[in-house]
N, C-alpha and C positions, 0 to 999 in steps of 0.2 A: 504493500500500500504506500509506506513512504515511496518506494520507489516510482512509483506512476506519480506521485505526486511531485517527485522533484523533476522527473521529464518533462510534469505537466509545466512547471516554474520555470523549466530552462525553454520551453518551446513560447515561451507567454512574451518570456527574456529577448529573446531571437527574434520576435516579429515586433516588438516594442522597435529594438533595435533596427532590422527593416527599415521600419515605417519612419523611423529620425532618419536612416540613410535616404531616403525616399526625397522626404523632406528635403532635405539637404543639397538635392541636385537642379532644384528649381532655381533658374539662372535668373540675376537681376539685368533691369533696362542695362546698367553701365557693363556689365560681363557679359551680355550680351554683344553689344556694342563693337568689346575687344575681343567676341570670340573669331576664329577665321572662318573664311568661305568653308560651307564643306560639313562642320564641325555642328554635331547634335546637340541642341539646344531643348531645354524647358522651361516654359517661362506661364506667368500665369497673368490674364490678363481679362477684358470686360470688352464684348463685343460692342460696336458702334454699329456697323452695317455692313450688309452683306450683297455681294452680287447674286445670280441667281442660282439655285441649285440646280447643279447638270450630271448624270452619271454620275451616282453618288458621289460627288466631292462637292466643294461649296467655295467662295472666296470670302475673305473676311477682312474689314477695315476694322481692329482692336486699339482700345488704348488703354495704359494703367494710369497712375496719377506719374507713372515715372517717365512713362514713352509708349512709343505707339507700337504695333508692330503689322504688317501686312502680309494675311494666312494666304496666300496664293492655293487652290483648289486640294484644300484639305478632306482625306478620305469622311464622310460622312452620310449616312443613309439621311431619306426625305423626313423620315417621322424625327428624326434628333436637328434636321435641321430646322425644325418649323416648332422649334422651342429655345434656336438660338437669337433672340430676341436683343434689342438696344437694351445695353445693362446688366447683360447677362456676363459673370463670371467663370473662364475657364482655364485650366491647365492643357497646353497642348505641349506636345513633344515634336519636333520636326528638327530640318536641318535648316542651316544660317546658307542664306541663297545671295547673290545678285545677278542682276539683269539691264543691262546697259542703267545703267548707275542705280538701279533703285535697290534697296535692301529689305527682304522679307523671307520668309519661312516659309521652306517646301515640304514636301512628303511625293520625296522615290518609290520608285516599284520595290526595291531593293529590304527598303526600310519596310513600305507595306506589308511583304511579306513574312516577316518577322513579328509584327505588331510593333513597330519601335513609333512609327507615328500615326499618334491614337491623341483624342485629346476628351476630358472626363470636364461636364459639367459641375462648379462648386457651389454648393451654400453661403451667398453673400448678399449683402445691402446693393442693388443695380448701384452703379456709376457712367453719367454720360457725361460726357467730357463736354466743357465750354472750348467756343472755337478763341485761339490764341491768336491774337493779330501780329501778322509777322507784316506786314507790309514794308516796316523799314528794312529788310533783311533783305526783300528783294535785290538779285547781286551782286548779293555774298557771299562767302563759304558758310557763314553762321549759318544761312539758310537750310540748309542740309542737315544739319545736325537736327530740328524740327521733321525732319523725314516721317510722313505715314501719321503724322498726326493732326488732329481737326484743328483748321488753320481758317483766319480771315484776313483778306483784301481789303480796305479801302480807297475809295476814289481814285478807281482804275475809269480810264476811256478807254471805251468800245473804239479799236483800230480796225481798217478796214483788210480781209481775207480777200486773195487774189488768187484764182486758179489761172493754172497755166494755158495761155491761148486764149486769154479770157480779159478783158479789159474792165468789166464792172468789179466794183467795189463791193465786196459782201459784208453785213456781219457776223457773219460765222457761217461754215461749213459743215456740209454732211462726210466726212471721214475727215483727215485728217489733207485729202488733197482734193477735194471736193468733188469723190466720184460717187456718192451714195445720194439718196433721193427723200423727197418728205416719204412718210410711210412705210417706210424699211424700216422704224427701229435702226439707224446707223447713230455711232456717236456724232458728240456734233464739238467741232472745233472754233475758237474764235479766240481774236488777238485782244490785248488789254496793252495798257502803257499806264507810265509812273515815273515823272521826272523824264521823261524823254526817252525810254527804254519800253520797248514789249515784248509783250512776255504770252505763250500762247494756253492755254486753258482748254480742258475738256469736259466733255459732258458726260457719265461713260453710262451707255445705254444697258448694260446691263444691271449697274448698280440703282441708275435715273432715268428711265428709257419713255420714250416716247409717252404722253400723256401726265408725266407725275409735272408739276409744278416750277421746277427748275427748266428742264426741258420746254418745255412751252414760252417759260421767260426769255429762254436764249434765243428763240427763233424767232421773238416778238424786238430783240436790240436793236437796234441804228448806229450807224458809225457813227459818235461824239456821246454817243451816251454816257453818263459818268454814273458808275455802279459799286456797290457793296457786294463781297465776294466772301461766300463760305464755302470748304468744302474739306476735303484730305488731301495730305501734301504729296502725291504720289511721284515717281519721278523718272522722266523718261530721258536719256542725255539731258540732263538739264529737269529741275523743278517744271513738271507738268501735272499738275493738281487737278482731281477727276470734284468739278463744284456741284454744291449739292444746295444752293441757294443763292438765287441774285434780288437783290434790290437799287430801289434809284437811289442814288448816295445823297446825307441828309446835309 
C-alpha cells in the first residue's frame, strides 16, 4: 500500500513538474522577436481578427498587451474556428516565419504531422486592443518594430492610383495593378500621403471583402480626400497595412 502510494506521489510529482516545464516554454513578445527564422515558437496571445476559414486552416491578426503576432493559415477545423472570436485568448505553437519582410507564425506539413502546431483555447478576460497611432513613424525603421499590430493613420490624402496604359487618375484599385473588377470580391488598393510621401494601403478582401463597411468606404474616396486610417500593420516590402476603417479626418 505504501508503495502505490509513493508511485502515486512521485507520478503526481512528475506531471506537476511537466506542466511548470510546459509553462515554461511559452515565449515572450521580446524572445520572440530575437528568436530566428525557422525556430519553434509558443506564444500566447488574444485574437483581433481573422481572414476567412478555408481547408481547415484559418488566418489570424493576434495581439497581447506586448505585441502582435500574424497566425498565417493555422491548422484549424470550422466548429473551433467559429469560437475564435475578437478577445479570444490563445496558446499557439508554430514556427517564427518571414515573407518578403513581414514576420509571422507558420505551421509546416512537417510540424502538422507531428502535432507540434496545435494551438489550445485559454480561460481569460477578452482583450481588444486600441489602435496605436503611428502616423509619425511613417518612414522609419521605428515603424516596423509596431509590425502586425492594430495601428492608426491620421490625415493621410487620398493620392491618385495609375494603371499602366491608362491615363485616368483612380482612387484606388481592384488588385494591386488594377486588373480585378467591382464584384469579384478583389482587394482593393489605394495610395495615401503624409508630408509629401505615399504610402500604399490595402483592403484585404478576405479579412474586409466586398460589402463590410470599410470596403465600400474605399470605393466611395476621391483623390484629395483627407482621411483617418485604422487597420493592422501588415507588411509587404515595405509597411502595407490591410485597413479595417476609414473616416473623413476631423
Amino acid at each position: 500500500m505504501k508503495k502505490l502510494v509513493a508511485v502515486a506521489l512521485m507520478l503526481v510529482l512528475a506531471l506537476s513538474a511537466f506542466a511548470v516545464a510546459e509553462e515554461a516554454q511559452v515565449t515572450s513578445y521580446e524572445d520572440f522577436v530575437a528568436a530566428e527564422v525557422g525556430q519553434l515558437v509558443t506564444v500566447e496571445t488574444y485574437v483581433q481578427a481573422n481572414q476567412s476559414w478555408w481547408q481547415d486552416t484559418i488566418t489570424l491578426y493576434t495581439q497581447s498587451p506586448e505585441g502582435a503576432y500574424f497566425l498565417y493559415s493555422m491548422p484549424c477545423s470550422e466548429e473551433d474556428a467559429a469560437k475564435l472570436v475578437p478577445g479570444t485568448k490563445i496558446r499557439v505553437t508554430g514556427r517564427k516565419a518571414e515573407w518578403s519582410g513581414e514576420v509571422e507564425i507558420s505551421f509546416d506539413e512537417d510540424d502538422r504531422e507531428v502535432g507540434e502546431s496545435v494551438f489550445e483555447i485559454l480561460e481569460a478576460e477578452p482583450f481588444i486592443a486600441e489602435p496605436e497611432d503611428v502616423t509619425g513613424l511613417l518612414g522609419t525603421e521605428e515603424l516596423a518594430a509596431m509590425m502586425n499590430r492594430k495601428v492608426a493613420f491620421r490625415g493621410m490624402t487620398v493620392e491618385p492610383s495609375t494603371i499602366e496604359g491608362d491615363d485616368t487618375q483612380y482612387a484606388f484599385l481592384y488588385n494591386w495593378d488594377g486588373s480585378g473588377q467591382e464584384g469579384a470580391n478583389n482587394d482593393l488598393y489605394f495610395n495615401v500621403s503624409k508630408d509629401g510621401t505615399t504610402y500604399t494601403f490595402t483592403v484585404e478582401s478576405y479579412l474586409t471583402g466586398e460589402g463590410s463597411d470599410v470596403y465600400e468606404a474605399v470605393k466611395a474616396l476621391n483623390v484629395g480626400d483627407v482621411v483617418d486610417l485604422e487597420g493592422f500593420l501588415y507588411w509587404y516590402n515595405g509597411a502595407n497595412p490591410h485597413i479595417t476603417a476609414v473616416t473623413a479626418a476631423e
